[in-house]
C-alpha positions in Angstrom: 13.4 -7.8 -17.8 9.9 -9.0 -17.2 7.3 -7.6 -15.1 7.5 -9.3 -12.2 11.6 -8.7 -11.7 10.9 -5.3 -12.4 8.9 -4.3 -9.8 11.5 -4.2 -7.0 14.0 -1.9 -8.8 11.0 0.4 -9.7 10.6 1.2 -5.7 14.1 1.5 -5.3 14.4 3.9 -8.0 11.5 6.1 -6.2 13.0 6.0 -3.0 16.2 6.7 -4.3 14.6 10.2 -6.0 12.5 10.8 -2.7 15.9 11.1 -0.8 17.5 12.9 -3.5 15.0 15.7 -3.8 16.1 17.5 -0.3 14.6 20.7 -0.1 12.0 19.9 -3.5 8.2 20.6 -3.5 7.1 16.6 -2.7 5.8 14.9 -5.7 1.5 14.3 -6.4 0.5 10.9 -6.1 0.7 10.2 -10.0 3.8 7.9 -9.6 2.5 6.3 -7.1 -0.6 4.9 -8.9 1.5 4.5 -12.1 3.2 1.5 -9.5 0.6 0.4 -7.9 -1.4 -0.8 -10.8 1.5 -2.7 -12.2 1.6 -4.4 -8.5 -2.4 -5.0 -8.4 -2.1 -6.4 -11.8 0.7 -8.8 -10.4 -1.2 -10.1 -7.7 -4.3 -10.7 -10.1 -1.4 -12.9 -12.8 -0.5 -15.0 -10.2 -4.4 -15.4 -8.0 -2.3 -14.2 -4.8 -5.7 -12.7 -3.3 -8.9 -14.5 -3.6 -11.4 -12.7 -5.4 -14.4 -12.8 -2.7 -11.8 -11.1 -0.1 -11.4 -7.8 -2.5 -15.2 -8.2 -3.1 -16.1 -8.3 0.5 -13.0 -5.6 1.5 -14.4 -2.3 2.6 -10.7 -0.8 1.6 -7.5 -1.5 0.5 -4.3 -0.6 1.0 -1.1 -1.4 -1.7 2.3 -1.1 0.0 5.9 -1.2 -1.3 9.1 -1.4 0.5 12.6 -1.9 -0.5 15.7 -2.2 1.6 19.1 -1.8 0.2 22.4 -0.1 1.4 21.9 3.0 -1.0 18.7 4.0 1.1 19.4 5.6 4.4 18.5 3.6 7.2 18.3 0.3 4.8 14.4 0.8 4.2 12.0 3.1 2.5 8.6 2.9 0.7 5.5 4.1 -0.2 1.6 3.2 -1.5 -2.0 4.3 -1.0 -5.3 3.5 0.4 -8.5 3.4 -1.1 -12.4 2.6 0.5 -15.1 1.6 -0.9 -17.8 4.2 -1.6 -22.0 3.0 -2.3 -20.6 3.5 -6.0 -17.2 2.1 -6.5 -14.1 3.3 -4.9 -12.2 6.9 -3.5 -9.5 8.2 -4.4 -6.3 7.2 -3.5 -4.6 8.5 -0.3 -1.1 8.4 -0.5 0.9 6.4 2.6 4.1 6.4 3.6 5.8 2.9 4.9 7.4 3.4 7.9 10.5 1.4 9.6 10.1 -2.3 10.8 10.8 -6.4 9.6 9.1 -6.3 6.0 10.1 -9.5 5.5 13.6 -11.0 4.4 14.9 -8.3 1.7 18.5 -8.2 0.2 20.3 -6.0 -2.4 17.4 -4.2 -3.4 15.1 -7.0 -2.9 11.7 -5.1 -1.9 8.1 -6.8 -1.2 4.4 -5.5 -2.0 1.9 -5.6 0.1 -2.0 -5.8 -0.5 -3.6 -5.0 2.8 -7.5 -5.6 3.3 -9.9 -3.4 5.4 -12.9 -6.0 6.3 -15.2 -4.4 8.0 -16.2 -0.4 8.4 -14.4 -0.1 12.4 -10.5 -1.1 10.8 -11.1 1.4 7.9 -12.1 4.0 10.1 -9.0 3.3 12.7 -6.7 3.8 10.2 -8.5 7.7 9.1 -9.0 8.5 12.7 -5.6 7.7 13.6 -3.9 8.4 10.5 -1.2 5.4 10.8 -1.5 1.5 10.4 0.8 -1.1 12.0 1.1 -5.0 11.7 2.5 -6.6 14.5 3.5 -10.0 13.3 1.8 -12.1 10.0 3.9 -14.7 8.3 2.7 -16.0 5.1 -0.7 -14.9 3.2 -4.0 -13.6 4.7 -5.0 -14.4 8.4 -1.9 -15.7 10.2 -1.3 -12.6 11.6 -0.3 -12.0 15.7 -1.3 -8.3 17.3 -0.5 -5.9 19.5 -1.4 -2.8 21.5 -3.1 -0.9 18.6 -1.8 -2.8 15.3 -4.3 -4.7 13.5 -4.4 -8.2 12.3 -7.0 -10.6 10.9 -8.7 -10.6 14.1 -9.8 -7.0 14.3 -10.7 -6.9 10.5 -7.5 -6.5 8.5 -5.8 -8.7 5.8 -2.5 -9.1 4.5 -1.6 -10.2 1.4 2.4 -10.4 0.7 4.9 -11.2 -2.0 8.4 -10.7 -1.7 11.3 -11.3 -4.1 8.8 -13.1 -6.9 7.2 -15.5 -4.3 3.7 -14.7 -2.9 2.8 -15.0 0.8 6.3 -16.7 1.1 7.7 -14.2 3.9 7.2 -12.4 7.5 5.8 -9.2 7.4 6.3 -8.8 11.1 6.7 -5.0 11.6 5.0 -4.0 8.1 3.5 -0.1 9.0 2.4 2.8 7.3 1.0 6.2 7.7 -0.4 9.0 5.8 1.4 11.1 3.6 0.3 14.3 4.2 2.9 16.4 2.2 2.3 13.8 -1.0 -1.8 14.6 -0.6 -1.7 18.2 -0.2 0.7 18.4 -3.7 -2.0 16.1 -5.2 -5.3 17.7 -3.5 -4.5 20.9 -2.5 -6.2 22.2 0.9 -8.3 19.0 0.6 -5.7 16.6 1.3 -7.1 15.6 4.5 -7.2 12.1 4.7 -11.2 11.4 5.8 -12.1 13.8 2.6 -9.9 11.9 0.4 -11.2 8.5 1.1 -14.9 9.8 1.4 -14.9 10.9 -2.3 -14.9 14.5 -1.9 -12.1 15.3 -4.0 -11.2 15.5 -7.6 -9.3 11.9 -9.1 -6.0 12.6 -9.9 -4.6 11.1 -13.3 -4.3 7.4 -13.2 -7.6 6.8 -11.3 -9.2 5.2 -13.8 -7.0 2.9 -14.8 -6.3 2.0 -10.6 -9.8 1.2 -9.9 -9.8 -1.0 -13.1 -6.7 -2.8 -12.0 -8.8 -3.5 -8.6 -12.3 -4.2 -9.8 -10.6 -6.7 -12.0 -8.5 -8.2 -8.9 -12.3 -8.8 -7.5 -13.5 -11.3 -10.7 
């Protein structure tokens, strides 16, 4: 199975164990990254963001979500956020998607998101409120329709889809996220809060490294 068809089954398989844990301790953010950094180096294979966006982006946000029968209520997913600090990058804050149209998704067919913070105010909406929401956005970067306090293009926010192999091919009408605060405090400890996370007060958890990598290298 190559890389690309592997992806998909990789988020089903965590939300699958997510659901099966019950009652378990929540898993740190390790996994998490481990998938993300296959999905940045994806994005970077096939050119799906241009460079000078990440370059310009003060954060970003990756996001997966599969639907399938086997997941209760037909949808689940998960990903983190990053911000840009005067030296590089924070650490990751770990998000979790929430319900909505993620595009058109069938048997397992999931979709990953890159998500672009362009200017200081959307970054600092998203910490100050802890959640995220896109009303409508069909297709790649800036044709995105908002409403009441989800954020589009227009008030500094960029989506960048792919969904079952194709990039920027499907609606992403609905596409929302919020912070995972059980996830944070197993990876962080007392200083899981999400503005400390992202202001790079905390220690990197394993994986970091090779995240930021996968990211400076989706900006060249």
């Amino acid at each position: 199975m190559n890389r690309s068809a592997a992806i998909p089954f990789v988020v089903l398989a965590l939300a699958l164990a997510t659901l099966g844990s019950g009652g378990c301790a929540p898993q740190d953010i390790t996994p998490v990254i481990a998938q993300d950094v296959e999905i940045l180096r994806l994005f970077k294979v096939e050119g799906a963001v241009p460079p000078e966006k990440v370059r310009e982006a003060r954060a970003v946000a990756i996001v997966s979500r599969v639907e399938a029968a086997a997941v209760v209520g037909g949808s689940g997913g998960e990903g983190l956020v990053m911000k840009r600090l005067e030296h590089g990058w924070s650490s990751p804050a770990a998000v979790s998607a929430v319900s909505g149209t993620f595009g058109f998704q069938l048997g397992g067919r999931g979709q990953q998101l890159v998500l672009l913070f362009m200017t200081e105010e959307s970054i600092d909406k998203f910490i100050t409120s802890g959640s995220y929401s896109l009303a409508q956005a069909v297709g790649t970067g800036g044709n995105a329709s908002t409403g009441g306090a989800t954020a589009g293009q227009s008030d500094g926010v960029e989506p960048y889809s792919r969904s079952g192999g194709l990039f920027g091919s499907a609606a992403v009408g609905g596409v929302g996220f919020s912070v995972d605060e059980p996830r944070n405090r197993a990876t962080y400890g007392v200083s899981g809060e999400t503005a400390r996370i992202l202001s790079g007060r905390v220690t990197p958890p394993p994986g970091t490294y090779t995240l930021w990598a996968a990211l400076d290298d989706l900006a060249k």
